[in-house]
N, C-alpha and C positions, 0 to 999 in steps of 0.2 A: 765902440763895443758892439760885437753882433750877439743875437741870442736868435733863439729859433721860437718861431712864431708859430701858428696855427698853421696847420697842414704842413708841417717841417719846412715853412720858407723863412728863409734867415733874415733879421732883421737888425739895422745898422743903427742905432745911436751916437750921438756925442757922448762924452764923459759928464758936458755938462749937463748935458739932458739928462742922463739916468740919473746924476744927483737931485737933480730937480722931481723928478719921477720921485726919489728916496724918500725928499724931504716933505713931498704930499702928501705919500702915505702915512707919512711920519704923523704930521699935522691930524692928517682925518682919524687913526688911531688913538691920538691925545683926545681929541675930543669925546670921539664917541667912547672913549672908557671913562670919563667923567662925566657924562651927560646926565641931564636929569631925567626925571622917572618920565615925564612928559616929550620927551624926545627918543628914548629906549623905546617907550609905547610905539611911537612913530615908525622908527625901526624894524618895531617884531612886528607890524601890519604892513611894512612895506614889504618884508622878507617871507611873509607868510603867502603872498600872491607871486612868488618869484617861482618859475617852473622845478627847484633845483628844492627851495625851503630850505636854504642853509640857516644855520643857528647864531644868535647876535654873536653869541661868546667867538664862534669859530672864526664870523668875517672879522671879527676888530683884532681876534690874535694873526689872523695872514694879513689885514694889513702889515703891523708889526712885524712878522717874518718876515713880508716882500720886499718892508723898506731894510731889513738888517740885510739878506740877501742881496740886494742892491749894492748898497756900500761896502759888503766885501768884497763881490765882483770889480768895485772902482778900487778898492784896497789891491787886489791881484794886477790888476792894468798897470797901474801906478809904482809896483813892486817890476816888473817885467819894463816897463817903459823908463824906470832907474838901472835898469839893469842890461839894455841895452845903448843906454846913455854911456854906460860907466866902458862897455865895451871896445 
């Protein structure tokens, strides 16, 4: 799978790697939306020194979108890679 990277340079993945990418985000999303109030804490004073201040809510819902985005992306490959099999 390629995607474009910083500064529009295209970058090449396995299938299994982006899954693997998927299922990390996946992971770190699980957690940090259960986390407790002593690791939330942790969180908002790591993110509060980050040049950008992005907000907890914001990062743990794009993890969640990055990993869903992911596996559609493997979803299309997968759909295009059946369908030049079947060709």
């Amino acid at each position: 799978m390629t995607f474009v990277g910083i500064g529009d340079t295209p970058i090449t993945l396995s299938g299994h790697a982006v899954g693997q990418i998927a299922e990390l985000l996946e992971h770190c999303e699980a957690f940090l939306r259960h986390a407790s109030p002593n690791t939330r804490a942790e969180l908002l004073g790591f993110l509060d020194q980050q040049p950008a201040r992005p907000d907890a809510g914001w990062l743990i819902d794009m993890l969640g979108f990055d990993a869903l985005f992911l596996h559609a992306k493997l979803a299309v490959a997968a759909e295009a890679a059946a369908g030049q099999e079947s060709s």
